[in-house]
C-alpha positions as CSV (number, residue, x, y, z in Angstrom):
1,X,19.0,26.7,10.6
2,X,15.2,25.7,9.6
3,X,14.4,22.5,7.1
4,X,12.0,23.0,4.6
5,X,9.2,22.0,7.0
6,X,10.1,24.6,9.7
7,X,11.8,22.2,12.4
8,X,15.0,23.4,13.8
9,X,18.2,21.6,12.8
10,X,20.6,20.8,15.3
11,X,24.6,21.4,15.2
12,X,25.5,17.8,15.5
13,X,23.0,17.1,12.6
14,X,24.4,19.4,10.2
15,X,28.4,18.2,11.5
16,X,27.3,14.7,10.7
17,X,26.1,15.7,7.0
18,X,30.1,16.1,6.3
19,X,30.1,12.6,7.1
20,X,30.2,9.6,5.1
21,X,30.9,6.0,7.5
22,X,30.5,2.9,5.9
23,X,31.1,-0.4,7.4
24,X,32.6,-3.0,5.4
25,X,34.6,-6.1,5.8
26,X,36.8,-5.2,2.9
27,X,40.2,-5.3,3.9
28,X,42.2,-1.5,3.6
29,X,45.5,-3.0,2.2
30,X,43.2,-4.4,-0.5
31,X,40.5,-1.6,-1.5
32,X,41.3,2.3,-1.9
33,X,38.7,4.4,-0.4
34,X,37.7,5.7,-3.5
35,X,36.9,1.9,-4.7
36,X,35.1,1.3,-1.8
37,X,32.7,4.6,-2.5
38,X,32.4,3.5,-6.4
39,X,31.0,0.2,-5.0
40,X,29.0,1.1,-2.7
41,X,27.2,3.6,-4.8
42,X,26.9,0.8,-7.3
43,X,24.9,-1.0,-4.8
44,X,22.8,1.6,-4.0
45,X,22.1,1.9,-7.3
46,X,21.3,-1.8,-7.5
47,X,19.3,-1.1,-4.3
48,X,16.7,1.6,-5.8
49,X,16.3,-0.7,-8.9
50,X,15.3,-3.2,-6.7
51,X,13.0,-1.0,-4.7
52,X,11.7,0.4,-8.3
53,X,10.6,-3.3,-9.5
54,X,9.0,-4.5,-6.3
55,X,6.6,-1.4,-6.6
56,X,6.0,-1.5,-10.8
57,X,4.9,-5.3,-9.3
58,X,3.5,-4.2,-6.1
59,X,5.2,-6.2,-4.2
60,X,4.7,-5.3,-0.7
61,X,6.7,-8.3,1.2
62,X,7.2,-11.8,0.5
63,X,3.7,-13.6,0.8
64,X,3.3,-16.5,3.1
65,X,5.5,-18.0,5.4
66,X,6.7,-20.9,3.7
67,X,10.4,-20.5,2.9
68,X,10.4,-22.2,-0.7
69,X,7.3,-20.2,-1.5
70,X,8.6,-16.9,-0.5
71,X,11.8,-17.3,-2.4
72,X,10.1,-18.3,-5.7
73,X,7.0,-15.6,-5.3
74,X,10.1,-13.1,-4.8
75,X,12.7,-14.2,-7.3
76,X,10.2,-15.0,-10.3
77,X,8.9,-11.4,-10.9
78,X,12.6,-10.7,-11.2
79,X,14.0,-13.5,-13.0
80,X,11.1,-12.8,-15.6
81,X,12.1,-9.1,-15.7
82,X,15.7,-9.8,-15.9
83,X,15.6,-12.3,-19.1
84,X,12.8,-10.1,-21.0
């Protein structure tokens, strides 16, 4: 089997596909699988939103290496988009 850009796929690329492994510290007894799937595409939702705002900002990485002022230059564009 080809991809769209002509490279060959392997067998154990295509037998992974009909995988989905998630790590999680969530304990079985307390979370169904299916919960644990709803939340995790929840997160990845969250995830994409994030990835969304930091490039509407053009935010490429936190500026400077001083800890207070990275967490403020990254949090503020948020918090300001969050309360509008």
């Amino acid at each position: 089997m080809h991809s769209e850009e002509g490279h060959q796929i392997s067998k154990q690329t295509l037998d992974a596909a009909d995988w989905v492994i998630l790590v999680t510290s969530l304990k079985q007894k307390d979370f169904a699988t299916a919960d644990v799937l709803a939340l995790y595409r929840l997160r990845w939702r969250i995830e994409l939103g994030f990835k969304r705002l930091k490039s509407l900002i053009g935010l490429k990485g936190p500026p400077g290496t001083d800890e207070q002022l990275r967490q403020t230059s990254c949090s503020g564009p948020f918090a300001d988009y969050s309360t509008a």
